[in-house]
Every structure is written in C-alpha cells, then in structure tokens.
C-alpha positions in Angstrom: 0.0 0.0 0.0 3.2 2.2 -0.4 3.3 3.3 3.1 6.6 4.0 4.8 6.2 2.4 8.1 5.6 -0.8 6.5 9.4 -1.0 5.3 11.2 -4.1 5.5 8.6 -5.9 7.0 7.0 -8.6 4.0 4.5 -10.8 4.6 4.6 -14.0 6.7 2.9 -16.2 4.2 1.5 -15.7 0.3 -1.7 -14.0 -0.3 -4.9 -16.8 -1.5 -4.4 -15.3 -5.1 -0.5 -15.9 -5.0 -0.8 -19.6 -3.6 -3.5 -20.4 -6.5 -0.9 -18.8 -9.3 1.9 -20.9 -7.9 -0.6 -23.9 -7.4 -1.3 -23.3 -11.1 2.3 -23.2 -12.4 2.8 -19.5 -12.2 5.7 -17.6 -11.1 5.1 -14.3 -9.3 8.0 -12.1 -9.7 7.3 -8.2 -8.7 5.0 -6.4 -7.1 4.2 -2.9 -8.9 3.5 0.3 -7.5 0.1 1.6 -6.3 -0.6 5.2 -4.5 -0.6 5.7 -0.9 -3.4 3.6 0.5 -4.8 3.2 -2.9 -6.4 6.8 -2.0 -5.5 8.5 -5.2 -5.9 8.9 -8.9 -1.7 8.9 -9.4 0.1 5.4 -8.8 2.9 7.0 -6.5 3.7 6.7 -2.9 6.6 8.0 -0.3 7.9 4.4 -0.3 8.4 4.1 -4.3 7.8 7.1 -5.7 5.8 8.2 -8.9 5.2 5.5 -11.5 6.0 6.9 -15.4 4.7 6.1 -18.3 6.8 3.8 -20.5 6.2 5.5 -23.7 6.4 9.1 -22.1 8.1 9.4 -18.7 7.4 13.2 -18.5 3.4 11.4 -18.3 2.2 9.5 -15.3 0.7 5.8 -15.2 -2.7 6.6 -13.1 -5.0 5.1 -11.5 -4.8 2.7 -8.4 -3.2 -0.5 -10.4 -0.4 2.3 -12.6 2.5 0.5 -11.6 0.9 -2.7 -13.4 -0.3 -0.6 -16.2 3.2 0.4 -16.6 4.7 -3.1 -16.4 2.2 -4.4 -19.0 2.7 -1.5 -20.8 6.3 -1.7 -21.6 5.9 -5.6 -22.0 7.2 -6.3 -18.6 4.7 -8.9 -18.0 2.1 -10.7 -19.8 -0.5 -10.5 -17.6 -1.3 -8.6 -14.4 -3.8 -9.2 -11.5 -4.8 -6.6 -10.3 -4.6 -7.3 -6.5 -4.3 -3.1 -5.1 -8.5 -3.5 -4.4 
C-alpha cells in the first residue's frame, strides 16, 4: 500500500491469489506500484515514488493499479492481477 512504516517488513505467508498462481504453475515475480493507501488517482507513494509512463516518462501511469499498467505497458509482463482493491 506504499506506506513508509511498513518498510522491510513482508508478509509472513503468500496471499490466496499468490498460492492459486503458484498452485497453477505461475511464477510471481514483482509487485508494482500503487498510490498511498490506494487513495488516489496517481500510482505514487513516499515508499516508491511516482510511477512513469513507458512510452512518455514526462506522463504518469494513473489510477490505483499504474505500476501494473506500466509493467504491462512496456511488456514487462504478460498478464497482471490486479490485487491493489
């Protein structure tokens, strides 16, 4: 959720989606960028900073899921899911 205090501290065990996508053969490798408590229409955060736009980095990604959208958008990734909301 991008929030500083949160720092070095992951999670003690996957998330239900992650555990199916292994399950399933996936492999999960990154975690994209999302605004500060998902409470804005930039995808930027103290912790990360401001997602850019592949194609323009003067331009932002947007939206709550950017950080994705910018992954997928520079073919970083072929496929996303979505997991900010």
């Amino acid at each position: 959720m991008g929030l500083t205090h949160k720092i070095n501290t992951p999670a003690t065990q996957d998330a239900t989606l992650i555990r199916l996508i292994k399950q399933a053969g996936g492999i999960p490798f990154v975690k994209t960028n999302v605004p500060q408590t998902m409470l804005s229409f930039e995808s930027g955060n103290p912790l990360f900073g401001r997602s850019s736009n592949p194609y323009n980095p003067e331009r932002i990604t947007g939206g709550s899921s950017g950080g994705e959208g910018g992954l997928l958008g520079s073919d970083g990734s072929v496929v996303g899911i979505g997991s900010d909301m």
